[in-house]
C-alpha positions in Angstrom: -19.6 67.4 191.8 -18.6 68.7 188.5 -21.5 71.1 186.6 -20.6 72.5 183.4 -23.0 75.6 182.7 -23.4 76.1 179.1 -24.1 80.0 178.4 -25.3 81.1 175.2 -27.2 84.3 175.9 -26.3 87.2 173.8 -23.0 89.1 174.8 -24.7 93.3 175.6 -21.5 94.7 177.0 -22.3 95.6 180.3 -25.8 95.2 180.7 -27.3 92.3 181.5 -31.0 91.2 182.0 -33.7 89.3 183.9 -32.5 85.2 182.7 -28.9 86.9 183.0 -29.1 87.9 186.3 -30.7 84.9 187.6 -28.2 83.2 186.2 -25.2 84.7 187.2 -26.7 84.9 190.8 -27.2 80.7 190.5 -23.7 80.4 188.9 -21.9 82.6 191.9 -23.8 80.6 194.4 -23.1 77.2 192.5 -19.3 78.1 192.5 -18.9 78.3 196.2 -19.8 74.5 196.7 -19.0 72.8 193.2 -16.5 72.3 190.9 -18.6 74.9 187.9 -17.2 75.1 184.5 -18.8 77.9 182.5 -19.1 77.5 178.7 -19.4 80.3 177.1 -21.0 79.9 173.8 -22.5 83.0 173.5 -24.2 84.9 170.1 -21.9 88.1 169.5 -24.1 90.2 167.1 -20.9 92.8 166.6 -18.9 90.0 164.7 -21.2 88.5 161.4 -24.7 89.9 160.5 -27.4 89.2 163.3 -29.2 87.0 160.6 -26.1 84.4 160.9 -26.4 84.7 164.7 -28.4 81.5 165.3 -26.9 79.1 162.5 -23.5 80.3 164.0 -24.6 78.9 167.3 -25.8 76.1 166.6 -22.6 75.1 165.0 -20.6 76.3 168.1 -22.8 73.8 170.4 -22.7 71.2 168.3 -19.0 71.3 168.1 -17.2 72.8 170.9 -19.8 70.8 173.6 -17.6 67.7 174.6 -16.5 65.8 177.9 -18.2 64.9 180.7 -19.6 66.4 183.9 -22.0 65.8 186.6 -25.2 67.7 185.7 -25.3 70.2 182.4 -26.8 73.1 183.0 -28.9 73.9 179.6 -30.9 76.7 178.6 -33.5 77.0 175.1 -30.3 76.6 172.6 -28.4 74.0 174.0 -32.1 71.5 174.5 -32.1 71.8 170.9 -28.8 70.2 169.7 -28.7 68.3 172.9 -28.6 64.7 171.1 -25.9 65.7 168.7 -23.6 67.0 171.1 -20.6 65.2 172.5 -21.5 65.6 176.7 -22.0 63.1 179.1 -23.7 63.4 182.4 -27.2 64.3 183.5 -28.9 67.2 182.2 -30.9 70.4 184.0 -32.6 72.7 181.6 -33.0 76.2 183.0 -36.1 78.2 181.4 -37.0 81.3 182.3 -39.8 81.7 178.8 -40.7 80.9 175.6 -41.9 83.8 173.7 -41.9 84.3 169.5 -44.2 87.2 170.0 -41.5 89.9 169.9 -39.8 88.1 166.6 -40.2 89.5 162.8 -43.3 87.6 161.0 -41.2 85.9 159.0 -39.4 84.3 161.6 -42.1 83.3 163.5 -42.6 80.1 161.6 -38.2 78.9 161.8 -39.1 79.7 165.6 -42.0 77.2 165.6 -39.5 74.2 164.2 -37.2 75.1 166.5 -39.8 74.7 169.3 -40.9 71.6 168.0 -37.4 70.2 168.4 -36.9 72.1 171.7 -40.4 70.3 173.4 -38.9 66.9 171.8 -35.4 67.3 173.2 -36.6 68.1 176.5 -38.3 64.8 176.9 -34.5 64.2 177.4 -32.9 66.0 180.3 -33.5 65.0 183.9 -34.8 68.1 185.4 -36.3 70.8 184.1 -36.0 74.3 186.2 -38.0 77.9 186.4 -38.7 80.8 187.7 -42.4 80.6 187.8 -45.7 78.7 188.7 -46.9 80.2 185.0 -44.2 77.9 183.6 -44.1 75.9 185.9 -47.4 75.0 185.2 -46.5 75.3 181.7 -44.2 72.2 181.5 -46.6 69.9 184.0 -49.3 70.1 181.6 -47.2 69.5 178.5 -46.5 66.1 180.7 -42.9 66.8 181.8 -42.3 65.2 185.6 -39.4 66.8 187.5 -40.4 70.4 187.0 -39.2 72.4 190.0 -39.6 76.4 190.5 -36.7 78.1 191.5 -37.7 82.1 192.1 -35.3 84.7 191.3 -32.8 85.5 193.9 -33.4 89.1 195.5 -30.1 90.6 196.8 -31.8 92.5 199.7 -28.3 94.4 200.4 -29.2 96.6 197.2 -32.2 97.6 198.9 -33.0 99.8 201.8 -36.6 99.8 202.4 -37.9 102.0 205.0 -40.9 101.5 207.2 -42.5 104.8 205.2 -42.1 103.5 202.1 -43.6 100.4 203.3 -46.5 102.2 203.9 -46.8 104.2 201.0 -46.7 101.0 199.2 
């Protein structure tokens, strides 16, 4: 099976985040059985002003996505351009939350288009994947079908909990 994961969350250096994480622990583990392409179309906030940031990658999805593969992997972005790209092959979107609340005022309302378009487009993909039964519960009542929960992987080798601290929990 061929999965082409399409990554567009911000490049940070080093440090990477929550969605990141998850994602790069589901990539690893996806890797070891399947034939993953990564696509890296990713906002870098070092190389035009942040404010050109989204434009910039929307153009990048709609151009560089192209070919065909298995199952997508899609996250908030790519939903959006999904009909203009140039992919064939089934289509997971992978959410891990929608949120506007931490954006400027006046982009809260270019957000609210673009979510719009987002709820539209995912009437579209085949699958829809979270982390949550707050989203998950999200999507079913929106009336989206395949919704399936998928919790965040826990590496318990970077953890060595002892009975104490058990208990003083």
């Amino acid at each position: 099976m061929r999965i082409g994961w399409i990554r567009t969350e911000k490049a940070r250096g080093n440090q990477i985040y929550g969605g990141s994480i998850y994602n790069e622990y589901a990539r690893n583990v996806l890797a070891k059985h399947f034939d993953l392409e990564t696509i890296p179309i990713q906002k870098d906030s070092n190389a035009i002003p942040s404010y050109l940031d989204t434009p910039k990658l929307f153009w990048a999805l709609l151009t560089k996505l192209k070919g065909h593969k298995d199952i997508w992997v899609r996250d908030y972005f790519s939903i959006i351009t999904l009909p203009f790209d140039r992919t064939r092959g089934k289509n997971i979107a992978l959410i891990h939350h929608i949120d506007s609340t931490s954006l400027p005022s006046s982009l809260k309302f270019i957000f609210s288009i673009f979510e719009n378009i987002f709820y539209h487009n995912l009437k579209k993909v085949d699958a829809i994947v979270t982390i949550s039964s707050y989203w998950q519960n999200h999507f079913i009542k929106r009336g989206y079908k395949k919704v399936y929960k998928i919790y965040n992987p826990i590496d318990f080798d970077n953890y060595q909990i002892t009975d104490i601290d058990v208990e003083n929990f």
